[in-house]
C-alpha positions in Angstrom: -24.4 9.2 46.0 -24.2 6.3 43.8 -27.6 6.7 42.0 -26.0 10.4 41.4 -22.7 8.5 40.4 -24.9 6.1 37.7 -26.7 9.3 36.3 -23.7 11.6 35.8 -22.0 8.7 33.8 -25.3 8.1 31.6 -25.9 11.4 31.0 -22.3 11.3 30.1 -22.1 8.4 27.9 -25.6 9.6 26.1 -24.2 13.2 25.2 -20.9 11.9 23.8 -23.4 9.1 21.9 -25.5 12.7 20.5 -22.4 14.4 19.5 -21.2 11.4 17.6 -24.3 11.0 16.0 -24.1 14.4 15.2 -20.8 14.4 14.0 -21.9 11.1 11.2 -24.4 13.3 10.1 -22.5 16.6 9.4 -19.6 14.0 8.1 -22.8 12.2 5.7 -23.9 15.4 4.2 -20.5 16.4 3.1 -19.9 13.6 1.4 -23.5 13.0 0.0 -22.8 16.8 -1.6 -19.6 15.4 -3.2 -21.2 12.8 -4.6 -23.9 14.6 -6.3 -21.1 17.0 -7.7 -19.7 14.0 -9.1 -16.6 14.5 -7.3 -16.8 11.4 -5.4 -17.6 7.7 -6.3 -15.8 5.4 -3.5 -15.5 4.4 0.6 -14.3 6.9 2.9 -13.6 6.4 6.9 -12.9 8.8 9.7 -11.8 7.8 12.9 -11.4 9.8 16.6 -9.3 9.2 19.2 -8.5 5.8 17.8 -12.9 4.9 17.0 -13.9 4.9 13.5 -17.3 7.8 13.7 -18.4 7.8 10.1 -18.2 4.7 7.2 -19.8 4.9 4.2 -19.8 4.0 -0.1 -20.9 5.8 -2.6 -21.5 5.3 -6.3 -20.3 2.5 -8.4 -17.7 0.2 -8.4 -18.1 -1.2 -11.7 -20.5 0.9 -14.2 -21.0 -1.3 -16.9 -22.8 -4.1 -14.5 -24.0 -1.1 -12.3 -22.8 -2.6 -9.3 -22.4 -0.3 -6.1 -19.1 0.3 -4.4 -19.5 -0.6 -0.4 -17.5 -0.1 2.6 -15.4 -3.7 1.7 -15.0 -3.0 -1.3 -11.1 -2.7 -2.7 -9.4 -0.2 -4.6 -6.0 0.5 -5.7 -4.2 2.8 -3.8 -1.8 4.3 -5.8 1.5 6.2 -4.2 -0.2 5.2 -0.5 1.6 2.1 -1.4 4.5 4.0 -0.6 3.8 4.3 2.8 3.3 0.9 3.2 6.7 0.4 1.1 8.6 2.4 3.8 7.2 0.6 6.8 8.3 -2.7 5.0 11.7 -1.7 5.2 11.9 -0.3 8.4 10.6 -3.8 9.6 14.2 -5.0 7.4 15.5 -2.7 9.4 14.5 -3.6 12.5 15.0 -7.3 12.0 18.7 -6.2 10.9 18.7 -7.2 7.6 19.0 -3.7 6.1 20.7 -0.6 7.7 19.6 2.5 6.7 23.1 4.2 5.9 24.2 1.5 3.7 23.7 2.7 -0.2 22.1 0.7 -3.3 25.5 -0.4 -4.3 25.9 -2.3 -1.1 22.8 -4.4 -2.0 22.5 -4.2 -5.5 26.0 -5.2 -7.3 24.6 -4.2 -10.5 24.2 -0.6 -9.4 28.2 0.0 -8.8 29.9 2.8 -10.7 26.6 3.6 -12.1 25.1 7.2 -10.8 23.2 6.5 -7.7 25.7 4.0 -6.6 26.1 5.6 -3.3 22.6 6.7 -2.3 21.4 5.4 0.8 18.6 3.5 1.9 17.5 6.6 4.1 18.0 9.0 1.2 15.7 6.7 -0.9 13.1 6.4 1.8 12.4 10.4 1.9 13.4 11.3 -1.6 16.3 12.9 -1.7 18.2 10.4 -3.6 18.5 12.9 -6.7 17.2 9.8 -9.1 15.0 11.1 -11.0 11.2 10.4 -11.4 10.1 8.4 -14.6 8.3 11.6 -16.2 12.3 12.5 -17.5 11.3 9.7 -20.1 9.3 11.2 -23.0 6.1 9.5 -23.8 7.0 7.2 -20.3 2.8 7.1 -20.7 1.8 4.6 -22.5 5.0 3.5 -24.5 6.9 2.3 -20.9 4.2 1.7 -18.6 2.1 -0.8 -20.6 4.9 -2.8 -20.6 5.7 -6.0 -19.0 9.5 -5.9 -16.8 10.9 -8.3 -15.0 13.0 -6.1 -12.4 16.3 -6.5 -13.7 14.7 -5.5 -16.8 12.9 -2.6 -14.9 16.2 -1.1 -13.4 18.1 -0.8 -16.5 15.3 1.8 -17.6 16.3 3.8 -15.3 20.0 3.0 -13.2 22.3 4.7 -15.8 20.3 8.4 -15.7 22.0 11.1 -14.0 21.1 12.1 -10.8 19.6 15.5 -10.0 21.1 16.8 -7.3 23.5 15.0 -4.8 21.9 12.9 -2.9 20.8 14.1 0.6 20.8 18.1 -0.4 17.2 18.4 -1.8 13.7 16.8 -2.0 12.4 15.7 -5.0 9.9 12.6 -5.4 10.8 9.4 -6.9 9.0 6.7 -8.0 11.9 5.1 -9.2 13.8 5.3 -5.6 10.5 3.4 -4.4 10.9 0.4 -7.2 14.2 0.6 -5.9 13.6 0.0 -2.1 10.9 -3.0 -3.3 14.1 -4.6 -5.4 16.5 -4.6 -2.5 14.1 -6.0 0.0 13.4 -9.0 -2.4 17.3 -9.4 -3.1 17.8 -9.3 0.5 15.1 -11.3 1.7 14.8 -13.7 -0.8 11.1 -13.1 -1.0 9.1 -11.4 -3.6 7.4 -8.1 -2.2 3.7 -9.3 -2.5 5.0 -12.1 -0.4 7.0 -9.9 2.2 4.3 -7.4 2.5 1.6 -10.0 3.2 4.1 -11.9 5.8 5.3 -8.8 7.7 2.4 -6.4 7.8 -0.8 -7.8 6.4 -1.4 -10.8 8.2 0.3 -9.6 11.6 -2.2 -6.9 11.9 -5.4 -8.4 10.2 -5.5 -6.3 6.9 -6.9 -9.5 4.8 -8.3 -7.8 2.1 -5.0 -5.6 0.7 -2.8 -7.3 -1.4 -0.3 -6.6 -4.4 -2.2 -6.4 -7.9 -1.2 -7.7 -11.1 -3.3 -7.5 -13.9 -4.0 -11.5 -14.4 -5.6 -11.7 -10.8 -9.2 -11.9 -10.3 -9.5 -10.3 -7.0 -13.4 -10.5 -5.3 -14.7 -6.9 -4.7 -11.9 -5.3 -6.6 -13.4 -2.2 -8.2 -12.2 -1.0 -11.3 -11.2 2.4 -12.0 -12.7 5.0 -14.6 -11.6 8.6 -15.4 -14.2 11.8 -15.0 -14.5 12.8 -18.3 -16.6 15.9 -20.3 -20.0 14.9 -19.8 -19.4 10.8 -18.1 -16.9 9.0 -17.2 -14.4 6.8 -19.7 -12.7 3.6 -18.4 -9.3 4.1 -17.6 -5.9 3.3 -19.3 -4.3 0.0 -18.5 -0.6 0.0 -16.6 1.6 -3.2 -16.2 2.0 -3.5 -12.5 5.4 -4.8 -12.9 6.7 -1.2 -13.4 4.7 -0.2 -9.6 6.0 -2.6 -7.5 7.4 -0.6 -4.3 5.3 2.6 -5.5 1.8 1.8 -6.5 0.6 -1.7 -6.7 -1.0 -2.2 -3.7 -5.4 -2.5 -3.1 -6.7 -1.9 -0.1 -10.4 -0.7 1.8 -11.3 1.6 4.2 -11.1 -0.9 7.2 -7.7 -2.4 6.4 -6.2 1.3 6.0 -7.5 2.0 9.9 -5.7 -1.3 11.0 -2.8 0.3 9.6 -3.0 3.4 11.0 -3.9 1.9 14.4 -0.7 -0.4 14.0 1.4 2.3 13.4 0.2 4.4 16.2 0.4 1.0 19.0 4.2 0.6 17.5 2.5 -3.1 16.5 5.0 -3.0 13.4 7.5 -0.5 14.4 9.6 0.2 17.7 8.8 3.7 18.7 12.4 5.5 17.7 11.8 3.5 14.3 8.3 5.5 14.0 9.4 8.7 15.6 12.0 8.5 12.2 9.5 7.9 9.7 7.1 10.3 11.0 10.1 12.8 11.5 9.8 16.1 9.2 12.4 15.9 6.0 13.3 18.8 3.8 11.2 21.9 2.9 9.2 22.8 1.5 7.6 18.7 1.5 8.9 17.7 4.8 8.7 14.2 3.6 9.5 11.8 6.1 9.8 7.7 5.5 6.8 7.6 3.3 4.8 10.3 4.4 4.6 13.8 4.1 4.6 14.7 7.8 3.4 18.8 8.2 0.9 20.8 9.1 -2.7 19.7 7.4 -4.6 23.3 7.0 -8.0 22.7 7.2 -9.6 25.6 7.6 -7.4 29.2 6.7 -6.6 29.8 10.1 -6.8 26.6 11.5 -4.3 23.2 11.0 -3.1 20.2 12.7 -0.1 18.4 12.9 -0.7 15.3 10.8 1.0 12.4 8.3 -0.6 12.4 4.7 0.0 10.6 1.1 -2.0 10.9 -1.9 -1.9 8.0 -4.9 -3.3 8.7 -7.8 -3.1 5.8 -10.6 -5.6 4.6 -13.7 -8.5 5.4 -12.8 -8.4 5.3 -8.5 -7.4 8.4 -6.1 -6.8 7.7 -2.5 -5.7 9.8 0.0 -4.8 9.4 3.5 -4.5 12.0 6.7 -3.5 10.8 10.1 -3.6 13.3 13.0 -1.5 11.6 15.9 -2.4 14.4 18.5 -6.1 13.0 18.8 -5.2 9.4 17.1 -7.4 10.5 14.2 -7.8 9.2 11.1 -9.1 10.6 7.3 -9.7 7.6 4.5 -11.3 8.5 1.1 -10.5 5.6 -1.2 -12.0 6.9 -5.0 -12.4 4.8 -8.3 -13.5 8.0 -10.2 -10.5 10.4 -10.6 -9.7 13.2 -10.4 -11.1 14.8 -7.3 -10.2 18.0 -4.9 -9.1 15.1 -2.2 -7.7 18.4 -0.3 -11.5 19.7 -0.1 -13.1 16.6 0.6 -10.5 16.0 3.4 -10.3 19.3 4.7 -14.2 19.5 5.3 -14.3 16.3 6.6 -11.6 17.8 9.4 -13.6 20.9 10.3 -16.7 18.4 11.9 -14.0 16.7 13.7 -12.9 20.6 15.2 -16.5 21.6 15.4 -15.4 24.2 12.5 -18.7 25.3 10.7 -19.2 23.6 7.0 -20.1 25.8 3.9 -20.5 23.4 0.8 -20.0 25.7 -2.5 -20.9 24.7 -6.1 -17.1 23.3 -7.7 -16.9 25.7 -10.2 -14.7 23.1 -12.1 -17.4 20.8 -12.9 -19.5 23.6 -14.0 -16.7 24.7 -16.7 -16.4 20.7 -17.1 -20.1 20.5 -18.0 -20.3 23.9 -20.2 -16.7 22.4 -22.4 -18.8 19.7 -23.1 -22.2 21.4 -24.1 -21.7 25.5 -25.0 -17.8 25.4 -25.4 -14.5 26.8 -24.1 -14.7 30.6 -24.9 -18.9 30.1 -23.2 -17.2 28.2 -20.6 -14.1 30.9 -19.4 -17.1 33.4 -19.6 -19.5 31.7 -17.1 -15.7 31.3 -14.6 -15.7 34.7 -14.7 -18.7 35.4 -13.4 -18.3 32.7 -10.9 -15.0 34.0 -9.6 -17.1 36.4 -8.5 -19.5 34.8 -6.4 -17.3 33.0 -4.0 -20.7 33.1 -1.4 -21.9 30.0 -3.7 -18.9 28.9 -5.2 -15.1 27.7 -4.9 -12.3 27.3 -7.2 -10.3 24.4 -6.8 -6.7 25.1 -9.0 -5.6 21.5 -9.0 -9.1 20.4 -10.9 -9.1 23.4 -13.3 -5.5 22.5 -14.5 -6.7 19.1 -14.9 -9.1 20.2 -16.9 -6.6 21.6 -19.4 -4.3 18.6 -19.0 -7.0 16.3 -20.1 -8.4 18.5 -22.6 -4.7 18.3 -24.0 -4.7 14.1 -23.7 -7.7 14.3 -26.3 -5.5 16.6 -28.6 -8.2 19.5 -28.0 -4.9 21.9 -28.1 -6.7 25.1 -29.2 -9.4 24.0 -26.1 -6.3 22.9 -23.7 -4.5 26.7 -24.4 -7.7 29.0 -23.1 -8.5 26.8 -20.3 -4.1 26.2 -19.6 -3.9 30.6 -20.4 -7.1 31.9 -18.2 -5.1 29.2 -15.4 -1.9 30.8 -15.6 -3.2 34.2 -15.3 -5.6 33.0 -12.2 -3.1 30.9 -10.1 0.2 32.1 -11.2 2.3 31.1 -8.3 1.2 27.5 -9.1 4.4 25.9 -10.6 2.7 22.8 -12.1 0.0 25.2 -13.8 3.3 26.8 -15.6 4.4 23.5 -16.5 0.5 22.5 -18.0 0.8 25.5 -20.2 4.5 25.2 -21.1 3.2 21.3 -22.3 -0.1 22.6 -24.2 2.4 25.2 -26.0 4.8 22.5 -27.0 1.9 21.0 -28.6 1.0 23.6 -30.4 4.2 24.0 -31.7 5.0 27.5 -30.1 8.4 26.7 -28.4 8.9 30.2 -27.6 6.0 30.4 -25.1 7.0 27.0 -24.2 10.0 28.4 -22.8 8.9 31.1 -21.4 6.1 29.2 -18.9 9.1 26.2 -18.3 11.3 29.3 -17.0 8.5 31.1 -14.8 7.8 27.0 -13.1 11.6 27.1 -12.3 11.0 30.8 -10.6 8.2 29.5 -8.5 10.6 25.8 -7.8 13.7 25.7 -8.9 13.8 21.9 -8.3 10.6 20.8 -10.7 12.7 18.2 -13.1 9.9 18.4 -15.7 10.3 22.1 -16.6 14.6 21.6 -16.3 14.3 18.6 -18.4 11.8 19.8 -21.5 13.4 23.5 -20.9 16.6 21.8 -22.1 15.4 19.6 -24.9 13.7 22.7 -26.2 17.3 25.1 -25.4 19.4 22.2 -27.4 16.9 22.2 -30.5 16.8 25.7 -30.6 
């Protein structure tokens, strides 16, 4: 009985060892695909039932000394700082130093009588303060954000603009609420954030190589970060971290991100009603929690999970995160060549943990990316069409193609950014940012009219996108 005992259990332990072997391998190829696409140069990690499976790097960290990205190496993270932001306070909280119905005012002295006087720290956390996000300030890129604030200087850009909504009655993200939160934990705490965030999560949970950048540092393994462009890559803008702080200043790798997520799921950092808050569903359609977006994660289009996400996106990096408490799961892909369909990378990555088949398609973005560059725009929307067609080898991905006409409008290729922006709005028209891209490339080319006239049709499809309210009504004053 017990030799039948022993053989049952290594029969066991060798099938689960096959399955996970096969599961690297499917996870491998999907990512190796990526990369060839180049659609992916960076570390990615996915963990089951609390075991990291699969671990890998690809591409370069730094291209002009051809150095290779690893698994250790560290890349800023963008808005998953936020994330990170929350849980800070929530630790405030827990320690009672901060409650989460007291309001900015309470706080900040400086912010009484002004407009978000009486936002809370709750409405902050899940953004529904009303404040508004920093893209209400024309040309915020690059005449703000290369700028060096100290954060009293910061929160004068910002604490006299009118809110919104009122606070608590809609969703509507804020940078601006984040900088916020990071302000009153230093007021309260008496430390600076980078110091905070080291004391209260980094070092109690082992995540020693994430820190708070600033552009002076020399941080070992730090990659840097460089935009896809037609036909290569180009090095990315620069951004004074002192405008991030609280919403995307943080660095991290693939390792430190699952000592997170572990901490958060042991209730290392966080007492369990404190995570069941955060992780709690907020308004529709985002369901933003305390730094998360906490909804289903559709992987396949019959098939999602219940899961916690954030995407950051900042000079250069992408990084975007999926937790799936039900199995203790975990999704990492940490990128320092943007952008990239993060929701298809992710997504395939999820169907090997479900044992959902994998059909890797041709990105038909970086085909029209490639044809810009050599043949031409009017070449290029041909060659889509035909494309469209043949969805057995190929996939759309909207978000990339109305990149494509957002940076084509950066270079000031307006005649280029209007048939790529025009063939978008009549494939993906119930895409509210698309309306806004093509509302923008108008406005550069001077037609105000049609301006209008995509601003109104973003505010059909979401009535809350500030953007389109706020250029709608420059344009409706100047008229």
């Amino acid at each position: 009985m017990k030799s039948y005992l022993f053989f049952v259990c290594l029969f066991t332990l060798m099938l689960n060892s096959s399955l996970a072997q096969s599961k690297q391998d499917k996870l491998n190829e999907i990512m190796r695909a990526y990369h060839n696409y180049n659609m992916f140069d960076g570390s990615v990690l996915v963990a089951e039932n609390g075991e990291i499976i699969y671990k890998a790097a690809f591409g370069l960290a730094n291209r002009e000394w051809n150095i290779l990205n690893t698994t250790d190496t560290k890349f800023m993270i963008g808005s998953v700082s936020k994330s990170f932001t929350a849980t800070l306070m929530l630790i405030q909280v827990q320690k009672g130093l901060i409650k989460l119905d007291k309001t900015i005012s309470d706080y900040l002295p400086e912010f009484v009588n002004k407009p978000a006087a009486k936002v809370t720290i709750k409405q902050l956390l899940s953004h529904t303060s009303g404040i508004p996000n920093y893209d209400i300030i024309k040309d915020f890129f690059p005449k703000i954000s290369r700028q060096n604030f100290s954060r009293e200087e910061y929160v004068k850009v910002y604490m006299d603009s009118s809110l919104a909504f009122e606070p608590g009655t809609r969703y509507a993200y804020s940078s601006w609420g984040y900088f916020t939160l990071g302000y009153i934990m230093e007021r309260v705490t008496g430390k600076s954030y980078s110091q905070l965030m080291k004391d209260d999560i980094f070092n109690k949970i082992g995540m020693n190589s994430s820190g708070s950048y600033f552009h002076t540092q020399v941080i070992n393994k730090r990659a840097t970060g460089y935009d896809y462009s037609f036909g290569g890559y180009t090095s990315s803008d620069f951004r004074d971290q002192s405008n991030t702080m609280g919403t995307g200043d943080l660095y991290s790798t693939v390792d430190d991100i699952f000592r997170f997520h572990i901490a958060l799921s042991n209730n290392t950092l966080l007492n369990k009603q404190l995570t069941a808050e955060m992780f709690t569903s907020g308004i529709r359609p985002a369901q933003y929690g305390y730094g998360w977006f906490n909804k289903q994660f559709k992987y396949t289009p019959a098939d999602s999970v219940s899961s916690n996400f954030h995407l950051g996106m900042t000079e250069g990096f992408l990084s975007f995160v999926v937790r799936i408490p039900s199995t203790n799961s975990l999704i990492v892909i940490l990128c320092n060549s943007s952008p990239t369909d993060f929701f298809g990378i992710t997504g395939n990555l999820a169907k090997v943990l479900y044992n959902k088949p994998v059909n890797l398609k041709k990105p038909v973005h970086k085909i029209i990316e490639k044809l810009i560059a050599e043949q031409g725009t009017i070449k290029a929307i041909e060659e889509y069409k035909r494309m469209k067609t043949d969805t057995a080898h190929y996939y759309i991905d909207w978000i990339s193609m109305n990149f494509l006409a957002e940076q084509l409008q950066s270079l000031k290729r307006f005649e280029d950014a209007r048939i790529i922006g025009e063939n978008n709005a009549s494939e993906f028209p119930n895409r509210d940012l698309v309306m806004v891209t093509m509302g923008n490339i108008y406005l550069a080319l001077n037609r105000k009219a049609d301006a209008i006239t995509y601003y109104k049709k973003a505010l059909t499809i979401y009535p809350g996108y500030e953007e389109a309210k706020n250029k709608l009504k420059e344009l409706e004053e100047h008229k």
